[in-house]
C-alpha positions in Angstrom: 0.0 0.0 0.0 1.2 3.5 -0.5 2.6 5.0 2.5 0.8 8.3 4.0 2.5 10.6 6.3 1.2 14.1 7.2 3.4 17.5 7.8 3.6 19.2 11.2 1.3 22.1 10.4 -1.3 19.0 9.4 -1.0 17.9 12.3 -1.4 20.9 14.7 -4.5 21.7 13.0 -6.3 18.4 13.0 -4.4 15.8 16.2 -7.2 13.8 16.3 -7.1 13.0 12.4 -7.2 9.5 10.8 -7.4 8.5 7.9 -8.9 4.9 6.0 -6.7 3.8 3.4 -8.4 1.6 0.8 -7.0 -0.2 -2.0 -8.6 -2.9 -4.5 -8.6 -3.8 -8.0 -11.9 -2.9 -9.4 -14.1 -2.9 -12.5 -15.7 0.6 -13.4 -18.9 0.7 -15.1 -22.3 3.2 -15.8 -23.8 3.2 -11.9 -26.9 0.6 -12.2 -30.3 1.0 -11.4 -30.0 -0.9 -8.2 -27.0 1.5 -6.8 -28.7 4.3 -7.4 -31.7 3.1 -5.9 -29.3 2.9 -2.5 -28.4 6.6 -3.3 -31.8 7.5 -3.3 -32.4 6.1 -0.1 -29.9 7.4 1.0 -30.8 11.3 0.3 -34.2 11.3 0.9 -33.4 10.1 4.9 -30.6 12.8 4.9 -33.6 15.2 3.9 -35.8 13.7 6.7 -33.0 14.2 8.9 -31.3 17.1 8.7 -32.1 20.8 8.3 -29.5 22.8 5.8 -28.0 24.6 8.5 -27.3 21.6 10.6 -25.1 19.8 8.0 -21.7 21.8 9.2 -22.9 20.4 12.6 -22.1 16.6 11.9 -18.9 15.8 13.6 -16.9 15.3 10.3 -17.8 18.0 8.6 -17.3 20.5 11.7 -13.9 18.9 12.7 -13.2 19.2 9.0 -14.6 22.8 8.9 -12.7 23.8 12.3 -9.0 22.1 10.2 -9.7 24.9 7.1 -10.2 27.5 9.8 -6.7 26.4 11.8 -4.8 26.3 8.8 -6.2 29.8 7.2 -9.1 28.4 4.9 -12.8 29.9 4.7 -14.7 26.8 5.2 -17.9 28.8 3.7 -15.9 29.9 0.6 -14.4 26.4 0.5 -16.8 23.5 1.5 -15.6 20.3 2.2 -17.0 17.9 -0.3 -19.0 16.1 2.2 -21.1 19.5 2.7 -21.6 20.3 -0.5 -23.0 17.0 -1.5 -25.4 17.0 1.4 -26.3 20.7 1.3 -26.8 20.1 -2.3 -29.4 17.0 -1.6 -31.1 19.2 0.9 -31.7 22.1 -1.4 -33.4 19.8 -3.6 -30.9 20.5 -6.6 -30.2 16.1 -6.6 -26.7 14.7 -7.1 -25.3 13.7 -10.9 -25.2 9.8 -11.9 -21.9 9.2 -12.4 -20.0 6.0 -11.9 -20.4 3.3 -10.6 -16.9 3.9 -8.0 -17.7 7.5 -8.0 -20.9 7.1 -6.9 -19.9 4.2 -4.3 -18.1 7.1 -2.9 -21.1 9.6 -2.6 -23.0 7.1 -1.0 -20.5 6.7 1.9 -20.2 10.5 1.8 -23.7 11.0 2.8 -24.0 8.2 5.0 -21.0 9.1 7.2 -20.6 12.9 6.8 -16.7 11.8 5.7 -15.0 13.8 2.6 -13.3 11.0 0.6 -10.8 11.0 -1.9 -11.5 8.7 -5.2 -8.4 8.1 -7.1 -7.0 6.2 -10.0 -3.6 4.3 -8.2 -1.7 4.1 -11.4 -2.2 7.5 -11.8 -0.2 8.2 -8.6 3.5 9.0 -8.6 5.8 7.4 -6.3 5.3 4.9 -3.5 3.9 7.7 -0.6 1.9 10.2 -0.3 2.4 13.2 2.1 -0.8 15.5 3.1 0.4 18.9 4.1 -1.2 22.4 3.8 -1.1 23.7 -0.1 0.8 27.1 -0.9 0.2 29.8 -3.3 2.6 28.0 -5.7 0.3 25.1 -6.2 -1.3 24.5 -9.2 -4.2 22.6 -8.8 -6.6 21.9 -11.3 -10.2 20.6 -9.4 -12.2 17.6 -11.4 -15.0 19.8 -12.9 -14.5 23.1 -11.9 -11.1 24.0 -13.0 -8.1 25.9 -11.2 -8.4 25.6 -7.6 -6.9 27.5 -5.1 -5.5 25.2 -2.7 -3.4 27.7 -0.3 -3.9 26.7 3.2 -6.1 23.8 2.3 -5.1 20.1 3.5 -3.5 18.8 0.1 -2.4 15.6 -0.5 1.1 15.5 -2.7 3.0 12.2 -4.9 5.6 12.8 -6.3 4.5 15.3 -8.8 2.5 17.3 -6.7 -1.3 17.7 -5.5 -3.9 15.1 -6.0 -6.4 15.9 -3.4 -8.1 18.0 -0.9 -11.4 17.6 1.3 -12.7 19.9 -1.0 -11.9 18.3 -4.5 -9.7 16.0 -6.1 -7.5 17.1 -9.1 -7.6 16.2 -12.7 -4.5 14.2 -13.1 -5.3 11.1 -10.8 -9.6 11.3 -11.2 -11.3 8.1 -11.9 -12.3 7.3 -14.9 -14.1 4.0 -16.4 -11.0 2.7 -17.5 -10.1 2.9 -13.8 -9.0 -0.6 -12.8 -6.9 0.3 -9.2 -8.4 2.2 -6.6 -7.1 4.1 -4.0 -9.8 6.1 -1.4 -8.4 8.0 1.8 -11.2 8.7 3.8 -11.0 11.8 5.8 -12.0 11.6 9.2 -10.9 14.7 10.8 -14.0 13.9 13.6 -15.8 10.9 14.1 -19.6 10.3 13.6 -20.1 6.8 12.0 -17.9 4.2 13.7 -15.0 4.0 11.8 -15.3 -0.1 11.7 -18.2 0.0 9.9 -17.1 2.6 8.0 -14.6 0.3 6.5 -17.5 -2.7 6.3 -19.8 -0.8 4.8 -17.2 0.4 1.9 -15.9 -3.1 1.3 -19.5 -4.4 0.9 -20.4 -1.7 -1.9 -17.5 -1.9 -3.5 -17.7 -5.7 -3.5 -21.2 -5.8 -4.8 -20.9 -3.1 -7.1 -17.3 -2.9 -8.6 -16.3 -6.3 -8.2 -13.2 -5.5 -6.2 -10.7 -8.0 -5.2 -6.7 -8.2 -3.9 -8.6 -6.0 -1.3 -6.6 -3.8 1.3 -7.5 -1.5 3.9 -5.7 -0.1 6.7 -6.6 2.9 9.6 -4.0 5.0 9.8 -3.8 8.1 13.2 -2.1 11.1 11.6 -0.1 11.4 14.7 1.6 8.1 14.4 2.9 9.1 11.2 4.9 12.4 10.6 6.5 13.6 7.9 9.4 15.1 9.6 
């Protein structure tokens, strides 16, 4: 698995982080009919449960919320993806059928209030990644909404630069349906659903849905893994 180690300004502005490391071979395809059924389930109790201005209120998206504050990011400017997706369900705009990985990953999203990055791993550069906070010198171009700026964002780096943020991820590493190795860090800067079955319940949909095998996951604490 790729190793993931985080900077020191990382991990003064989030201690408690962790992050779940997936990897699996999958199998990409048009979302079916069945998953997206699961999806709409899935938005119509976040409707049922939540008003619009409690989503920043569930744990992950605060704790994520509270990191973009520490490290000099307007979490109202810059939403984590997690509150965007749900804020978007709420205001009855819907979500975009995607993929079938892509949209494994929404449905986590809204279940668990997590920001998760979706990438391609053959895509990736180098055997580790490193999340630190991005600089003005970054260039960082966001999967469908073009140039990003990532300054004082959390931003994970390869070897050639960024590849993802709570907020996007960038074009270079994006999942596509020729995507046949996955990587997903799930960001879980403050707990709300058990982070066990967290890691059940995204092995089960990506089982049914994408076929993945040679299936590894791991939980890594931030603080057990600096950079320096």
């Amino acid at each position: 698995m790729k190793k993931v180690r985080f900077s020191r300004q990382i991990l003064n502005a989030a201690p408690s982080l962790k992050v779940l490391q997936i990897e699996a071979d999958v199998v990409n395809s048009p979302t079916s009919d069945c998953l997206w059924e699961e999806i709409e389930s899935s938005c119509d109790r976040l409707v049922c449960k939540y008003r619009l201005e409690d989503i920043k209120l569930r744990p992950g998206i605060a704790a994520t919320r509270h990191a973009y504050k520490t490290l000099g990011k307007e979490p109202n400017r810059y939403r984590p993806s997690s509150e965007a997706l749900c804020r978007r369900i709420i205001n009855g705009k819907g979500i975009y059928r995607l993929t079938t990985i892509i949209d494994v990953i929404n449905l986590i999203s809204i279940e668990t209030g997590y920001s998760i990055g979706g990438f391609d791993l053959d895509k990736i550069e180098g055997d580790s990644l490193i999340l630190d906070a991005g600089n003005k010198e970054d260039s960082f171009h966001a999967i469908g909404r073009g140039l990003l700026n990532v300054e004082s964002l959390p931003l994970y780096r390869d070897r050639i630069g960024g590849i993802g943020t709570p907020t996007s991820d960038e074009e270079r590493t994006k999942l596509e349906l020729s995507t046949r190795r996955l990587l997903m860090l799930v960001n879980i800067y403050g707990e709300e659903m058990d982070v066990e079955k967290t890691g059940i319940l995204i092995k089960e949909k990506l089982t049914k849905y994408a076929s993945a095998n040679n299936y590894n996951s791991r939980l890594i604490v931030a603080a057990d893994y600096p950079a320096d």
